[in-house]
C-alpha positions as CSV (number, residue, x, y, z in Angstrom):
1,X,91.7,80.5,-24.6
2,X,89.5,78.7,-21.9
3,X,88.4,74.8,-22.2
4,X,85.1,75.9,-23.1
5,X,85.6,78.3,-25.9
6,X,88.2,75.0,-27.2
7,X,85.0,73.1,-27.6
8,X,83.6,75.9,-29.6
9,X,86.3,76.5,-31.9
10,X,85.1,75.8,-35.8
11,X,86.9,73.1,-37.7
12,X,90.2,73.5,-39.2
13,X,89.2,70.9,-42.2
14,X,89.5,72.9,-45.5
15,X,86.2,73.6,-47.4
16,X,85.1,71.5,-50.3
17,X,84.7,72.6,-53.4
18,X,81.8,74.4,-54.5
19,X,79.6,72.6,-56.4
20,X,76.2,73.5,-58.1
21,X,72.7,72.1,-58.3
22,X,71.5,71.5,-61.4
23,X,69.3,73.9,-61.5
24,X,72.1,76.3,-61.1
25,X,72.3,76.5,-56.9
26,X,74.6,76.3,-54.6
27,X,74.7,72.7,-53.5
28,X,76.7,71.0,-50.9
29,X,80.2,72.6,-50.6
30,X,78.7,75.9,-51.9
31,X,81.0,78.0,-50.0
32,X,78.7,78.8,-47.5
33,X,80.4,80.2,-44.4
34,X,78.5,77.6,-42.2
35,X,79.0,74.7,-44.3
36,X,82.6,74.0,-42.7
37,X,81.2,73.6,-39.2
38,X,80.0,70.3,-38.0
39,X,75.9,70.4,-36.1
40,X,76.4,69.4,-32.1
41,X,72.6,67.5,-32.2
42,X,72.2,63.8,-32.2
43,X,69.7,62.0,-34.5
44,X,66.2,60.9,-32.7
45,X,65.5,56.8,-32.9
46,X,62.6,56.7,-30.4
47,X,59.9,57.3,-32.6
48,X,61.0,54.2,-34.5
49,X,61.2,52.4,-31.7
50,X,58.0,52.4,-30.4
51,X,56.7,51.9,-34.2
52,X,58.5,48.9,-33.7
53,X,57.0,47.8,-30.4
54,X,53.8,48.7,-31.3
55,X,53.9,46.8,-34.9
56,X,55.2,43.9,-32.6
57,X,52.3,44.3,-30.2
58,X,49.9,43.8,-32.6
59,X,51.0,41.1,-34.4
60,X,51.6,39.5,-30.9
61,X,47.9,40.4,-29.8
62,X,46.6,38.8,-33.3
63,X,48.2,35.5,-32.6
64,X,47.0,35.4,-29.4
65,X,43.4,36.5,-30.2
66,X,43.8,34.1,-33.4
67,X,44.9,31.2,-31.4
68,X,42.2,32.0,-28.8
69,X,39.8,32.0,-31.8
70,X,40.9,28.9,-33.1
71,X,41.1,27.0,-29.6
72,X,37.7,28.0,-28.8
73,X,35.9,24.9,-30.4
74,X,38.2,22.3,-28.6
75,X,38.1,21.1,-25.1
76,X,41.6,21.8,-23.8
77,X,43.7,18.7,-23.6
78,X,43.8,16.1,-20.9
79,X,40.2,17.3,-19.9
80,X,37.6,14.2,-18.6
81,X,34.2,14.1,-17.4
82,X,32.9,11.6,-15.3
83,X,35.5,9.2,-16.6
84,X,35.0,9.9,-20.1
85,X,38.3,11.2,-21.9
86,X,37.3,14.5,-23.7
87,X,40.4,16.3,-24.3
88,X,41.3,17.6,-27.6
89,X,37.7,17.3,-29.3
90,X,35.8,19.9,-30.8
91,X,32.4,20.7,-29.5
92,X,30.4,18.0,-31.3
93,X,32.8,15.1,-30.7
94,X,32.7,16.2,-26.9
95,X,29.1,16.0,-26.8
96,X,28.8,12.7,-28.7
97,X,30.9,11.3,-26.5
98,X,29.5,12.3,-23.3
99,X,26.3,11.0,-24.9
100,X,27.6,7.8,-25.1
101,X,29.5,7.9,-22.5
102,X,28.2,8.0,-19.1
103,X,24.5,7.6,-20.1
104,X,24.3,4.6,-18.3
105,X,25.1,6.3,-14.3
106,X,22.8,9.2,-15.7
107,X,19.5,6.6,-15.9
108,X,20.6,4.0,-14.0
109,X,19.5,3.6,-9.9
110,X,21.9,5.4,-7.6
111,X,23.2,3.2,-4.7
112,X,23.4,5.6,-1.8
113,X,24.7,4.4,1.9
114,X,23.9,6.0,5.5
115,X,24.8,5.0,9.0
116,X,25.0,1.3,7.8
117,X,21.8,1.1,5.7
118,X,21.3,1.5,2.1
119,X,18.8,2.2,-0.7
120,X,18.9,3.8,-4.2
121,X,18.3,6.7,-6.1
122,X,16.4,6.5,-9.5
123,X,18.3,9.7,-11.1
124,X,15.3,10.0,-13.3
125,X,12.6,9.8,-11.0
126,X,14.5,11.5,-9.1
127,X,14.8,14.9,-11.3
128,X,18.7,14.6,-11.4
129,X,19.6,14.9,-15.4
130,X,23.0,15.1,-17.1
131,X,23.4,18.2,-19.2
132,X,25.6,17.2,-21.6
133,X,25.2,20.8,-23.9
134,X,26.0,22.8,-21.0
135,X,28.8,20.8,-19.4
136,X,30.9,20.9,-23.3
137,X,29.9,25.0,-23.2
138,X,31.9,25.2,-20.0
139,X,35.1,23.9,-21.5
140,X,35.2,24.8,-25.1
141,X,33.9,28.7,-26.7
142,X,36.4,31.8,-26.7
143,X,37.4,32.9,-23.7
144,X,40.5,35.5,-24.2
145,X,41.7,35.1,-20.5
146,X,45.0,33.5,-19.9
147,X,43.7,31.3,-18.0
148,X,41.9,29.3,-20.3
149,X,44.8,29.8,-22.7
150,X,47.2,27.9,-20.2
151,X,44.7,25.1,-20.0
152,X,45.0,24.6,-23.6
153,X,48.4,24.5,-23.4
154,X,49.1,23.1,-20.6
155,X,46.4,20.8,-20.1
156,X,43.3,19.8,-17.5
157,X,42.4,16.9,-15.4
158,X,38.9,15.7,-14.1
159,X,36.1,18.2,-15.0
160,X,33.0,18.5,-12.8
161,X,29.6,17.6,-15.4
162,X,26.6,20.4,-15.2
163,X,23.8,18.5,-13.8
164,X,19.7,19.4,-14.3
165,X,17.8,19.5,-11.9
166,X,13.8,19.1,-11.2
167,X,13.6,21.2,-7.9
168,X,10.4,19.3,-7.0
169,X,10.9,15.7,-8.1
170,X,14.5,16.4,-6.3
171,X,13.1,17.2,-3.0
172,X,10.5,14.3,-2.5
173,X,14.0,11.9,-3.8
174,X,16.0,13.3,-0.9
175,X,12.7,12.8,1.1
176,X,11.9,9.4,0.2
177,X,16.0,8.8,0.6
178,X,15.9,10.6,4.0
179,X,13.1,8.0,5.6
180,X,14.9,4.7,3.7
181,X,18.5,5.3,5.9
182,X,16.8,6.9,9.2
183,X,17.4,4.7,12.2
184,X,15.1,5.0,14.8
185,X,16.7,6.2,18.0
186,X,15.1,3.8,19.9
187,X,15.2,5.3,23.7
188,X,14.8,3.7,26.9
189,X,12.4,1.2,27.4
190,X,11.7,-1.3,30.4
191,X,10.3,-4.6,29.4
192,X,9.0,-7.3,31.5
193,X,10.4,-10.9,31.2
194,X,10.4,-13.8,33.1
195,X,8.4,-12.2,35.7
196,X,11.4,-9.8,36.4
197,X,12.0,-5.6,35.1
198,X,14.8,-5.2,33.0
199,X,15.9,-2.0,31.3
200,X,18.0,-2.3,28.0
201,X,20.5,0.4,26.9
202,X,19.0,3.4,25.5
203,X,20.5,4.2,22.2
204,X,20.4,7.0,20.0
205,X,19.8,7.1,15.9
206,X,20.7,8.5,12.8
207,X,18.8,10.7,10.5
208,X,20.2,12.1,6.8
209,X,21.7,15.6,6.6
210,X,19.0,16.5,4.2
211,X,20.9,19.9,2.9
212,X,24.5,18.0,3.2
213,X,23.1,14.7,1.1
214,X,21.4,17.0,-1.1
215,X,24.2,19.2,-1.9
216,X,26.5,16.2,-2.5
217,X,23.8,14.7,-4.8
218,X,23.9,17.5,-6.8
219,X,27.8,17.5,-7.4
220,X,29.1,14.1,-7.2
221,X,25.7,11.7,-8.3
222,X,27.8,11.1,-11.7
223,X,31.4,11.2,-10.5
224,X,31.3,9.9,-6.6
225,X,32.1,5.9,-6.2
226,X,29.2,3.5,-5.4
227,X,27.9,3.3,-2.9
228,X,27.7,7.2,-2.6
229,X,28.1,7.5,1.6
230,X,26.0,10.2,2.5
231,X,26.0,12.8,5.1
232,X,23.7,11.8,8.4
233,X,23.4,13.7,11.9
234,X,23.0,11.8,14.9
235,X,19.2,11.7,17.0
236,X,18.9,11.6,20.7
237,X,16.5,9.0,22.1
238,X,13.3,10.3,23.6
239,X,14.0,8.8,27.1
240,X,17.4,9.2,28.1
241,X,19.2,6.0,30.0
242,X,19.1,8.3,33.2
243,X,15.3,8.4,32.4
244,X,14.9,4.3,31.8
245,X,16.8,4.1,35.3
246,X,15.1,6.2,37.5
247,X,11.4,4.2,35.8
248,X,12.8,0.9,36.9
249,X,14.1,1.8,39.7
250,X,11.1,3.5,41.0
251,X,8.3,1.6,39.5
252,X,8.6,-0.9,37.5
253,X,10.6,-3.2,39.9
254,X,7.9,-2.3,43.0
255,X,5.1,-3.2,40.3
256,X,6.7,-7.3,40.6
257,X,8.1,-7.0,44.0
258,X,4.7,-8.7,45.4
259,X,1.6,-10.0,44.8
260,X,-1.4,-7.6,44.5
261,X,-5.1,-8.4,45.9
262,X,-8.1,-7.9,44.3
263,X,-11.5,-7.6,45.5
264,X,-14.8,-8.1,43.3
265,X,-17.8,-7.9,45.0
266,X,-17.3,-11.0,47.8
267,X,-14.9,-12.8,45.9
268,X,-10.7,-12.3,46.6
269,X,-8.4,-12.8,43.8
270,X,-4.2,-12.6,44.2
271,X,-2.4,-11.1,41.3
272,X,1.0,-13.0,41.1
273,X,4.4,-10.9,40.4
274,X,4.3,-13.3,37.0
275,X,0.7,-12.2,36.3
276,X,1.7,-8.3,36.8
277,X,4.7,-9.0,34.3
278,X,2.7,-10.5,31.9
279,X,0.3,-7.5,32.1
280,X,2.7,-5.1,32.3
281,X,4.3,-2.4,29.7
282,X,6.3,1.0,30.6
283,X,5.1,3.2,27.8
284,X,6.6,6.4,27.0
285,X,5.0,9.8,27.9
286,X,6.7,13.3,27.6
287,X,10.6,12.5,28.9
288,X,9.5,9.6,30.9
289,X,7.6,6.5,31.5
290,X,4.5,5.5,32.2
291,X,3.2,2.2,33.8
292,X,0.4,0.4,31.9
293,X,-1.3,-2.7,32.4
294,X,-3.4,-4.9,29.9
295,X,-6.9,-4.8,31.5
296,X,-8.1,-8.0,29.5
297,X,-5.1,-10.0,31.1
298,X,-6.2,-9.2,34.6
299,X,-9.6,-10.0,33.8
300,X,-8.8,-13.3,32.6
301,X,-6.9,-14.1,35.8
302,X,-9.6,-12.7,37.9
303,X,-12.4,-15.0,36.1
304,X,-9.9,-18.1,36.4
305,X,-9.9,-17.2,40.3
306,X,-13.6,-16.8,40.9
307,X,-16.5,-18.8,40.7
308,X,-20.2,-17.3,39.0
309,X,-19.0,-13.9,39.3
310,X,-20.7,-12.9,36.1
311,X,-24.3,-13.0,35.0
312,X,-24.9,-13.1,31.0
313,X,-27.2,-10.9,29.2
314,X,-29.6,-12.0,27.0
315,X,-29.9,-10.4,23.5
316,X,-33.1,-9.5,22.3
317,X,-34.9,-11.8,20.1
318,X,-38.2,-12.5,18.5
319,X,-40.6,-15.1,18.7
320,X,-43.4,-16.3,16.8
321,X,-46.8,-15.2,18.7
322,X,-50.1,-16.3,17.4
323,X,-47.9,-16.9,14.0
324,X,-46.6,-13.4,13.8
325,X,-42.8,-12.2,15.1
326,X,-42.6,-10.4,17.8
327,X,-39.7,-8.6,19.9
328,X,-38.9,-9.9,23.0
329,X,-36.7,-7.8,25.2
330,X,-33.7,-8.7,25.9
331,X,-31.7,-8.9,29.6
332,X,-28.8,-7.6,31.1
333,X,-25.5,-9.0,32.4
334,X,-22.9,-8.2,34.8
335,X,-19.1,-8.4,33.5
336,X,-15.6,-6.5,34.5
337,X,-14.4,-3.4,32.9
338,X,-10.6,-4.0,32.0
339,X,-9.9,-0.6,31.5
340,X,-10.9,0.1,35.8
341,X,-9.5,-3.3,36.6
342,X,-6.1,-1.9,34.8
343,X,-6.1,1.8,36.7
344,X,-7.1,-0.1,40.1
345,X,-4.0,-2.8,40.1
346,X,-1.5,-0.6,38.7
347,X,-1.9,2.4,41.3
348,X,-1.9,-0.7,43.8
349,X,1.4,-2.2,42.5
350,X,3.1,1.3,43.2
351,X,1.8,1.9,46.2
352,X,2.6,0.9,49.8
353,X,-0.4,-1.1,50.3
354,X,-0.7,-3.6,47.8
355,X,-4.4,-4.1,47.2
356,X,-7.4,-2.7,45.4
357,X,-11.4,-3.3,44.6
358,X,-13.5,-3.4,41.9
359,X,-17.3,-3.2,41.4
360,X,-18.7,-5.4,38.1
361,X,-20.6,-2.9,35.7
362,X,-23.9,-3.7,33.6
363,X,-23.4,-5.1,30.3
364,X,-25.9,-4.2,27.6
365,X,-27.1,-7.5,25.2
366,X,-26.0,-7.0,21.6
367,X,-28.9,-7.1,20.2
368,X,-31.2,-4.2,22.0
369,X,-35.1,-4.0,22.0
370,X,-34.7,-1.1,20.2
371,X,-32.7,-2.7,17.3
372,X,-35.0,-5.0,16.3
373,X,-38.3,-2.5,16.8
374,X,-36.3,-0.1,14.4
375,X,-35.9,-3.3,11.3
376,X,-39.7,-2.9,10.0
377,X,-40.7,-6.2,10.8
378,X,-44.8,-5.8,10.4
379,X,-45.9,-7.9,7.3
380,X,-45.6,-10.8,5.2
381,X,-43.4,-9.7,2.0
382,X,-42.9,-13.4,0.2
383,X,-44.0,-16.6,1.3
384,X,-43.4,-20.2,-0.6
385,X,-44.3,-23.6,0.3
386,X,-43.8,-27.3,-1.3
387,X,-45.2,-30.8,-1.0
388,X,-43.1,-33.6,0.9
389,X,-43.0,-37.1,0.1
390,X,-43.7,-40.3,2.2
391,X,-39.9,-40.6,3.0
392,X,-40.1,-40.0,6.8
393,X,-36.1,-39.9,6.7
394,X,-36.1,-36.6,4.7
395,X,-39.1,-35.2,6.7
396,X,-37.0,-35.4,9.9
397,X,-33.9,-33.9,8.5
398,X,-36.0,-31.2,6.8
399,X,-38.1,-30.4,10.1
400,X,-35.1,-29.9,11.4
401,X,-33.1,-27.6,9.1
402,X,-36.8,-25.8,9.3
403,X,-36.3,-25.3,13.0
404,X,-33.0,-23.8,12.6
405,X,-34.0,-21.5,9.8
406,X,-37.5,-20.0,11.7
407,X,-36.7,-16.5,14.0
408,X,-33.6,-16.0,11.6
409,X,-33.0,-12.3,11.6
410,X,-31.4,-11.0,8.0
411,X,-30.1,-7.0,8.3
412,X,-30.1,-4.9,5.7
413,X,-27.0,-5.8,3.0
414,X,-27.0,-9.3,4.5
415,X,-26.9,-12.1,2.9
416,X,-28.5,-15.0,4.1
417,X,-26.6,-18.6,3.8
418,X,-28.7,-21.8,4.5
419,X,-26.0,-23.9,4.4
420,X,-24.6,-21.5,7.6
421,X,-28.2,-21.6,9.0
422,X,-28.6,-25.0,8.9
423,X,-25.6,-26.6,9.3
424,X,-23.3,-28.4,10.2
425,X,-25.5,-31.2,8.2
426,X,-23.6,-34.4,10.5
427,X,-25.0,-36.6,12.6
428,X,-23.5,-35.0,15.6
429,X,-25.8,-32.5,14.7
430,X,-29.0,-34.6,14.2
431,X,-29.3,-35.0,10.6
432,X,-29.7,-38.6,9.3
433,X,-29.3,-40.1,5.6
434,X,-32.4,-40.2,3.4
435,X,-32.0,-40.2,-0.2
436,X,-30.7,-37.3,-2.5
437,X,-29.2,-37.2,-6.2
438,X,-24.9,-37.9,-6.4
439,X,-23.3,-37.8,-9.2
440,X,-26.5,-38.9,-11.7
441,X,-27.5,-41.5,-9.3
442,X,-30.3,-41.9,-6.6
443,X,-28.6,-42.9,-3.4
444,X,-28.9,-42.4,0.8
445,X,-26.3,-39.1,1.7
446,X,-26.3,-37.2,5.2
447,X,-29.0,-34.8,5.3
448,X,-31.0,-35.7,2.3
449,X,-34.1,-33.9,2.2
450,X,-32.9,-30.5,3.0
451,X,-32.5,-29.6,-1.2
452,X,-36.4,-29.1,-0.7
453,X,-35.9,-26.5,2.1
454,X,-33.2,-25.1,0.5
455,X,-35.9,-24.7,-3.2
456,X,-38.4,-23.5,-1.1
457,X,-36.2,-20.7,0.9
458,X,-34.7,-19.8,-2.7
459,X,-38.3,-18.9,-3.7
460,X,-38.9,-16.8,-0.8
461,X,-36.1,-14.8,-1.7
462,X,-36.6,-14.9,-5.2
463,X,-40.4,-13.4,-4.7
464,X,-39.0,-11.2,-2.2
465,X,-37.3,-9.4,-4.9
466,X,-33.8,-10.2,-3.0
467,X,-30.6,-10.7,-5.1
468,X,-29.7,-14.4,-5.9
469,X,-25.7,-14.3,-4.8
470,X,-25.7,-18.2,-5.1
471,X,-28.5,-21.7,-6.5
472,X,-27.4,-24.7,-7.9
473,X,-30.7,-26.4,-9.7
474,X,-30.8,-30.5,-9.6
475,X,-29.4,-32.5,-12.5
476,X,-33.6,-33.7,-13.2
477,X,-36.3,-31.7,-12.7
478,X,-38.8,-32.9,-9.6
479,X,-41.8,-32.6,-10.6
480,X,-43.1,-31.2,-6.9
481,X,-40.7,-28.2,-7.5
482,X,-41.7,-24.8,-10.2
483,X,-39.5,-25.0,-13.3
484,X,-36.8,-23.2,-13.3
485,X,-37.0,-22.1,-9.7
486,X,-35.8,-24.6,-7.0
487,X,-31.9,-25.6,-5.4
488,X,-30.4,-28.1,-4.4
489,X,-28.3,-28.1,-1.5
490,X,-24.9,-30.3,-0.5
491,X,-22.5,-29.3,2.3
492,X,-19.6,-27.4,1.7
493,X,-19.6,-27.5,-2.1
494,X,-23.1,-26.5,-2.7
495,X,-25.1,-23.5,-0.9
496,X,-27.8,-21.7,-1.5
497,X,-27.5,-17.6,-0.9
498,X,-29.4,-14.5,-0.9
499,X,-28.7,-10.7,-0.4
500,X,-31.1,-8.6,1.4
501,X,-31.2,-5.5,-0.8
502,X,-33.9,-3.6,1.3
503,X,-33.3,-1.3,3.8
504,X,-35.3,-3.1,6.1
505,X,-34.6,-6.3,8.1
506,X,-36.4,-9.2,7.4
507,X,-37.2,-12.2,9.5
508,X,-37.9,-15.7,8.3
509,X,-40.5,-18.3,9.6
510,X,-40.3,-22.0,8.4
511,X,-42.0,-25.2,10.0
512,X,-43.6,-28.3,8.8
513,X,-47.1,-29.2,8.8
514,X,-49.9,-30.5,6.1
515,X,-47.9,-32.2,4.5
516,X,-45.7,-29.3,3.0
517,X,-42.3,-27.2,3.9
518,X,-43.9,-23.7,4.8
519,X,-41.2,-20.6,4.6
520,X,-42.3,-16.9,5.1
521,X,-40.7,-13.7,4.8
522,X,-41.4,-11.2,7.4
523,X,-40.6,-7.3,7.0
524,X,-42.1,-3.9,5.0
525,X,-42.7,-4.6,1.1
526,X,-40.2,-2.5,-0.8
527,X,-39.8,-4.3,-4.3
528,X,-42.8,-5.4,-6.3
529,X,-41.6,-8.4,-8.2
530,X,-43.2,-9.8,-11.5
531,X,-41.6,-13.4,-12.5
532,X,-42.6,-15.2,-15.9
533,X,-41.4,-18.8,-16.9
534,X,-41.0,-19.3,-19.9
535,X,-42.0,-22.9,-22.2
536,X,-39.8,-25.7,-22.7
537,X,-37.5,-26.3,-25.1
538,X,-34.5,-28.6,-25.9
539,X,-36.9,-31.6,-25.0
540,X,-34.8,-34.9,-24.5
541,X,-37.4,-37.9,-24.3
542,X,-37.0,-40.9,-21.8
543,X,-35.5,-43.6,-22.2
544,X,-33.0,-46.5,-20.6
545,X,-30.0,-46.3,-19.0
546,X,-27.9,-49.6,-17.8
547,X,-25.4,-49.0,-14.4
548,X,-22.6,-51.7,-13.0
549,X,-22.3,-48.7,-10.3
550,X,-22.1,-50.8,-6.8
551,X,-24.2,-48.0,-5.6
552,X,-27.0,-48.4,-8.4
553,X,-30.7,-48.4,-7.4
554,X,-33.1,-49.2,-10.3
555,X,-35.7,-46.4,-10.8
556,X,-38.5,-46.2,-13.4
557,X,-38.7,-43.7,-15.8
558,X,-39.4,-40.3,-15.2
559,X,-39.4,-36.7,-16.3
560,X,-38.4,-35.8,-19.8
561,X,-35.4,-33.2,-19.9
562,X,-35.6,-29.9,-20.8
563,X,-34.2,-26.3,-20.9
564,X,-37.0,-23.6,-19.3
565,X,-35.2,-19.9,-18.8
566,X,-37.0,-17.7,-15.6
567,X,-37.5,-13.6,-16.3
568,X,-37.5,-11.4,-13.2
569,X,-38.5,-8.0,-13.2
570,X,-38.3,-5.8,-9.8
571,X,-40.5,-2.1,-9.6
572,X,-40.3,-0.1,-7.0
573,X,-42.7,2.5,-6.8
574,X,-44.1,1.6,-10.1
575,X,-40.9,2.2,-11.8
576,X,-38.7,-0.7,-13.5
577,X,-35.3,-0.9,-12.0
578,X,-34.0,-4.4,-12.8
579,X,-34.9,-7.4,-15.3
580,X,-32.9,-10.5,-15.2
581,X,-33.5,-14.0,-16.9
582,X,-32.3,-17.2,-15.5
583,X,-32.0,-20.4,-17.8
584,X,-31.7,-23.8,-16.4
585,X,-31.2,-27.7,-18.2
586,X,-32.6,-30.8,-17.2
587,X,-31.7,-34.0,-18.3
588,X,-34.1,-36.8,-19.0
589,X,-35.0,-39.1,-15.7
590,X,-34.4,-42.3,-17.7
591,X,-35.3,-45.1,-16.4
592,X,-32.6,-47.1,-14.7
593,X,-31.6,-50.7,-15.3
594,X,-28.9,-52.2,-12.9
595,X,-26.3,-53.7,-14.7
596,X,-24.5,-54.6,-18.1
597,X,-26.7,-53.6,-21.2
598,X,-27.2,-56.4,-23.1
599,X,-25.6,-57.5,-26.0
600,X,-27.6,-56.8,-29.3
């Protein structure tokens, strides 16, 4: 018998016993002829085995989606943002404490540094905002990757914040920052000193790196130290050194080599090297640069040189004829244009024959013919006149001031000051002292008497329908002047003013004779003006006053005091357009007793 059929051959073990079911079968040993052999086939595990792996799987997978679950609500330990220590807080605590936290760098200026200047940032203003909800969302929430499982157990460092940002208000920020830190690159330049050329370095400058800066604004505004150093580029000059050196080589050191001559009409004038210098600028044009020469400091030097060169013109005037303005025309001059004095001795300076002429042009008088025809001076619009006294003092200084008032020429808008017209009220100027009213008492003061021309020039205006910019009425009402209506007049405190609010010119006439202070107004009537003074009231009798001033002069009694208001009312064209009322207070012209009252 072969190996093989060995292996086959049936157990020699007896059989057991046969037994019986209890329902009667045949049960194990029932004497079944295959019941003594022995099966050849192994029992199968792998079904439980991967039951096993599976049941293990799962509860694996639930712990990790569990844990996942219940990490999501926490920042994963060791995490901070900008400096604030977040790690292991749920959501809320994370946000409260960021809240708190850095609030401070999110509202407070920004310090910001580039190419060695500085400036600042308002964050706010800026539209740079910390959001605090969206920088916690980023760290906390469920998030099955492994990755954010390994940070909660293993931890995080420094976490970047979520930053807001106003696209708009952002931009003009990075603007505004962007022209605070540029340095200007300069560029070659020759300057003129000491009667010499000289050409400085050309440097170069720095401008921001406006996408850099504002990309690092962005990221690091709440985490970056202060001063944040920004990003800059660097700016070429305009006029390279090789450009400055070629200019001074080529012109501006032949422009002071020598003396220049000038002719005007018969008259030669030198130009010294010092006065080119002085005159002289190398301005830049394109890649290069240009000579160019102050024409009114060669003129100056070329009237300093000559003698009578120039004629002047005569404005246009006007003059009382047969009482009545009239234009007189006005004559030209001769003067020097700077501008072709300028071209002529800088293409002489430069060239190889250092001299050049000039011809003198016309000059026009300020004040043309035609200007004053075009005013609308052709009638009387408001005249006034008042009474002098037998103080010959005051009638000098007032014929005076009168002179200096008559052919004054007031343009539309203008406004009229007699102190300016008159003045100045000194001696020098031919004004002596006649009395006037100082501080409540009748003494002698430079220029007394011109308080009448100055009330009877307010008047003018006042009938005139002008505006009344500035009066000051006396302390005591003079009886030769209306109620109400007159000024006084003191140099510098006190002036007397008046706006011309027509659109004409107006010209005004003033003399002395019979007797009285004469003022007219000459242009075309535009306002008709309706002025009502109204009655006294506050009446404050006469009576005595005693003075230990060293400056007292007794005075009999006067003029009782009184309070009397002035309405105004200006039409044009029939139609009501203003009404103003003007009060005024007198006291009582007592009379006045020089020294100590007696003793009652």
């Amino acid at each position: 018998m072969g190996a093989e059929e060995s292996k086959r051959r049936p157990s020699r073990t007896p059989p057991a016993p046969a037994t019986k079911t209890a329902d009667g079968g045949p049960g194990k040993g029932s004497g079944s002829p295959l019941d003594g052999f022995t099966s050849d086939e192994r029992p199968r595990r792998w079904p439980r085995v991967l039951l096993v792996s599976g049941l293990v799987a799962v509860v694996l997978g639930g712990a990790y989606v569990g844990s996942a679950y219940a990490l999501g609500g926490r920042v994963p330990r060791g995490a901070t943002v900008a400096g604030v220590e977040v790690g292991g807080l749920d959501a809320n605590a994370a946000e409260a404490a960021l809240t708190a936290g850095p609030a401070d760098l999110a509202t407070s200026a920004l310090p910001v540094a580039a190419g060695g200047k500085s400036a600042t940032l308002d964050p706010v203003e800026g539209g740079l905002g910390f959001d605090v909800e969206a920088t916690v969302d980023a760290l906390t929430g469920v998030d099955l990757s492994p990755a954010r499982m390994w940070q909660h157990i293993a931890g995080v460092g420094e976490q970047q914040p979520v930053t807001a940002v106003d696209e708009a208000a952002f931009d003009t920020a990075v603007e505004g920052l962007a022209d605070a830190v540029a340095l200007d690159p300069g560029g070659g330049a020759v300057v003129f000193v000491d009667g010499d050329a000289h050409a400085p370095d050309a440097g170069g400058g720095l401008a921001l790196d406006t996408e850099a800066a504002a990309e690092m604004l962005r990221g690091e505004w709440l985490t970056a130290p202060r001063p944040l150093v920004l990003p800059t580029t660097v700016v070429a000059p305009e006029i390279t050194q090789e450009e400055t050196d070629a200019a001074l080589q080529t012109i501006a050191r032949r422009v002071v080599a020598a003396p220049v001559s000038l002719q005007v009409e018969d008259q030669v004038v030198n130009l010294a090297p010092e006065t080119l210098a002085a005159a002289s600028t190398m301005a830049p044009s394109g890649s290069g640069l240009v000579l160019q020469m102050d024409g009114a400091v060669l003129v100056e030097e070329v009237l300093k040189q000559t003698t009578d060169l120039l004629t002047e013109s005569a404005d246009a005037h006007f003059e009382f004829v047969d009482g009545a303005p009239t234009v007189v025309p006005g004559e030209p001059g001769t003067t020097l244009d700077p501008q072709a004095v300028a071209t002529a001795v800088a293409a002489a300076a430069v060239a190889d024959v250092r001299s050049a002429t000039v011809e003198l042009v016309t000059s026009d008088p300020a004040q043309s013919t035609a200007k004053l025809e075009a005013l609308g001076v052709k009638e009387v619009i408001a005249e006034f006149w008042t009474p002098l006294n037998s103080e010959p003092k005051r009638t000098k200084n007032i014929t005076l001031g009168a002179q200096r008032v008559n052919g004054t020429v007031v343009l539309p808008g203008e406004t009229f000051s007699l102190a300016e017209t008159v003045g100045p009220v000194t001696a020098a100027n031919g004004y002596i002292a006649a009395g006037v009213i100082k501080n409540g008492e009748h003494v002698d003061g430079m220029g007394g008497g011109l308080s009448q021309l100055a009330t009877t020039t307010f008047n003018v205006g006042h009938l005139a329908g002008f505006v009344d910019v500035e009066h000051h009425p006396h302390s005591e009402w003079i009886s030769r002047y209306p109620e109400g209506r007159e000024a006084t007049l003191f140099t510098p405190t006190l002036d007397m003013k008046w706006q011309n609010n027509t659109p004409y010119g107006v010209v005004l006439q003033a003399w002395v004779g019979d007797g009285r202070v004469h003022v007219k107004a000459w242009s075309t009537k535009y306002w008709t003006v309706e002025t009502v003074t109204g009655g006294r009231t506050n009446v404050k009798p006469v009576g005595t006053s005693y003075s230990t001033s060293p400056t007292c002069e007794p005075q009999s009694a006067g003029n009782a005091g009184f309070t009397v208001t002035v309405t105004r009312k200006l039409y044009l064209d029939g139609v009501l357009k203003d009404t103003e009322s003007d009060t005024t207070s007198y006291k009582a012209q007592n009379k006045v007793i020089c020294g100590a009252a007696p003793v009652e």
